[in-house]
C-alpha positions in Angstrom: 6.6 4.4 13.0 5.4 2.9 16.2 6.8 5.1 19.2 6.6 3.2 22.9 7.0 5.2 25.7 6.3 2.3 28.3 6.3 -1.4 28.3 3.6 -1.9 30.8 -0.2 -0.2 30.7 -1.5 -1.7 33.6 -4.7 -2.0 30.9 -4.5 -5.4 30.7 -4.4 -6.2 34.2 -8.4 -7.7 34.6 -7.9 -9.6 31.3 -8.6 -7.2 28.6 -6.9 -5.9 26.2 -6.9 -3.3 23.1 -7.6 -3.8 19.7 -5.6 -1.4 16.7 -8.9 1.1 16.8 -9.3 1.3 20.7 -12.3 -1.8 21.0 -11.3 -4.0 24.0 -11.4 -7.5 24.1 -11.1 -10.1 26.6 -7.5 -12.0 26.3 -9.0 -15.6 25.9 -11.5 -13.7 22.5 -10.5 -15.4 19.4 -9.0 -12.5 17.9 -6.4 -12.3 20.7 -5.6 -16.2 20.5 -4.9 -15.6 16.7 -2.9 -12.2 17.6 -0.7 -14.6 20.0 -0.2 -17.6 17.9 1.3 -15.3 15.2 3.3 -13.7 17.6 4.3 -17.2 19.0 5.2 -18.3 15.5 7.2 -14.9 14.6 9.1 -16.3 17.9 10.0 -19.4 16.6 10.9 -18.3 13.0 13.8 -16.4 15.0 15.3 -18.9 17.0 15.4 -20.8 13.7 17.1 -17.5 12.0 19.7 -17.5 14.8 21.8 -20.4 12.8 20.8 -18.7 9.1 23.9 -16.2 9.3 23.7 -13.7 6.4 22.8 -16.2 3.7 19.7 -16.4 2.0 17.7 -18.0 4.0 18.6 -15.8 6.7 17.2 -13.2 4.8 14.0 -14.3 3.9 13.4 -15.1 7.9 14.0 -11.5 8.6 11.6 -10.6 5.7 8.8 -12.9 6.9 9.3 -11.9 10.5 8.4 -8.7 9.7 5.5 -9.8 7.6 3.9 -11.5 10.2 3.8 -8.5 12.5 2.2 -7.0 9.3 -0.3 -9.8 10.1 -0.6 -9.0 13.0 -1.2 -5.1 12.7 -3.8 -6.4 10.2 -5.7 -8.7 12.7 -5.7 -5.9 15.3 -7.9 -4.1 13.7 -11.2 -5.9 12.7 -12.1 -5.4 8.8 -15.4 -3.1 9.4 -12.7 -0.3 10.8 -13.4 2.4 7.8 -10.2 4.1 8.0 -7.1 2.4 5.5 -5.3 0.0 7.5 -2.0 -2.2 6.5 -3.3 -5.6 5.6 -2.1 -9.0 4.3 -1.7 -8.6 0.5 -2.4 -11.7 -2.2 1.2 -10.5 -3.4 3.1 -11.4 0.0 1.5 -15.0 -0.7 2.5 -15.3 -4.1 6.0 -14.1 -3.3 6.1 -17.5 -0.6 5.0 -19.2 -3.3 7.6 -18.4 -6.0 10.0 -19.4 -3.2 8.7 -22.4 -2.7 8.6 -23.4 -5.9 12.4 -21.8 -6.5 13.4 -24.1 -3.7 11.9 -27.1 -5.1 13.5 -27.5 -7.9 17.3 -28.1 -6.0 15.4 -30.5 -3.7 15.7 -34.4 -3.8 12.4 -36.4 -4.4 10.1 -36.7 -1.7 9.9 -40.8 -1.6 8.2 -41.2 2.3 6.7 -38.5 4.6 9.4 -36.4 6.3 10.4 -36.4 10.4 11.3 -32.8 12.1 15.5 -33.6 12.2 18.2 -33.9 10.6 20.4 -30.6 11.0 20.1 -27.9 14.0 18.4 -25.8 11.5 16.2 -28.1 9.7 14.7 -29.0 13.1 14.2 -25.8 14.2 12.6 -24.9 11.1 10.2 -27.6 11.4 9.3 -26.3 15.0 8.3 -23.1 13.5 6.1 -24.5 10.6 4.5 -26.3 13.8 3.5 -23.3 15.2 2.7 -21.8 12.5 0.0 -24.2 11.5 -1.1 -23.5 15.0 -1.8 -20.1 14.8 -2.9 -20.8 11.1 -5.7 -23.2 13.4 -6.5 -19.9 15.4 -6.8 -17.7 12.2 -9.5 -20.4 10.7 -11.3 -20.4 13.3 -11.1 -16.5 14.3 -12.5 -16.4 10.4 -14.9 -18.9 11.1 -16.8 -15.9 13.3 -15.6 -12.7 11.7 -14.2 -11.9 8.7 -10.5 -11.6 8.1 -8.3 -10.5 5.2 -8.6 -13.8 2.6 -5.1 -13.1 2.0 -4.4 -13.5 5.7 -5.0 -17.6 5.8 -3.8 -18.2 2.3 -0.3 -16.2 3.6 -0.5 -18.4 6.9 -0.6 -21.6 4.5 2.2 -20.8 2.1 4.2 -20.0 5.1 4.0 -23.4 6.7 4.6 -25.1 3.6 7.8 -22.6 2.8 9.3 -23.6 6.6 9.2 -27.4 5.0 10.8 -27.1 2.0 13.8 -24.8 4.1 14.0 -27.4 5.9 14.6 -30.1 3.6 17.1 -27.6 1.7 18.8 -27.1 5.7 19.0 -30.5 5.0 21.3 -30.8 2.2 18.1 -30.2 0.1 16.5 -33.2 1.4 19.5 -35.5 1.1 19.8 -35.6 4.8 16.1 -35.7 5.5 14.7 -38.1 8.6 12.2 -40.1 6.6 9.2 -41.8 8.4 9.5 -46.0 7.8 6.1 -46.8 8.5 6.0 -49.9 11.3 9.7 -49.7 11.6 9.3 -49.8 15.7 6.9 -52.9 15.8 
């Protein structure tokens, strides 16, 4: 377990910052970015969980939250560190994708593209699979220098695509969906 004696290090102070094995980095290095945007998108996936209660739902948000700081404790420390570290598993990815797939079957037909609204929830839901595609963008292009877990993008995917289809189930699955009418404002 992680053990914090003090919030502030005063190491980051010129704009640095440290990596899982002790490497520093400038804060503006893709790795950080990425680091952030997951952290930004673990954020948002809790204000969304804030309206969840104890169902369901609820619970998978709690799970996935702590999967993304799995994430992150994976992209902290670049792959070439020798020592076993905790990393992204294909399994976490095919766990969002049985959900997704579970939660499409109770979900009306998708008939035009889909507008972030409808409930509290639904929107805030959207939000989050926003921001995760964000820090999905940082990932791809943090892998586009270095290499990263595979499992890492492909788990950054599923999740954005797993915030939609809550969504449209926070949305009396898809019932209550804000569909795009394309022209409707000309």
């Amino acid at each position: 377990m992680v053990k914090l004696d003090k919030i502030y290090t005063r190491g980051g102070d010129t704009g640095m910052t440290s990596l899982g094995e002790g490497s520093r980095l400038p804060k503006h290095a893709p790795r950080i970015v990425a680091l952030g945007e997951v952290d930004e998108a673990n954020a948002a996936i809790g204000v969304a969980r804030t309206l969840c209660g104890d169902s369901a739902l609820g619970a998978n948000l709690a799970r996935i939250q702590n999967e993304l700081f799995d994430l992150g404790a994976d992209l902290c420390v670049p792959l070439d560190d020798p020592r076993p570290r905790l990393r992204v598993t294909d399994a976490q990815v095919a766990r969002l994708e049985s959900e997704i797939d579970a939660a499409g079957e109770s979900l009306a037909p998708l008939d035009s593209f889909v507008l972030p609204g409808g409930s509290e929830l639904a929107a805030r839901l959207h939000l989050a699979r926003c921001v995760v595609r964000r820090a999905e963008r940082a990932l791809a292009a943090l892998a586009a220098r270095e290499k990263v877990t595979p499992a890492s993008l492909a788990f950054l995917n599923r999740l954005s695509d797993y915030l939609f289809v809550a969504a449209r189930q926070a949305n009396d699955n898809g019932n209550r969906d804000v569909k795009w009418r394309p022209g409707a404002t000309s």
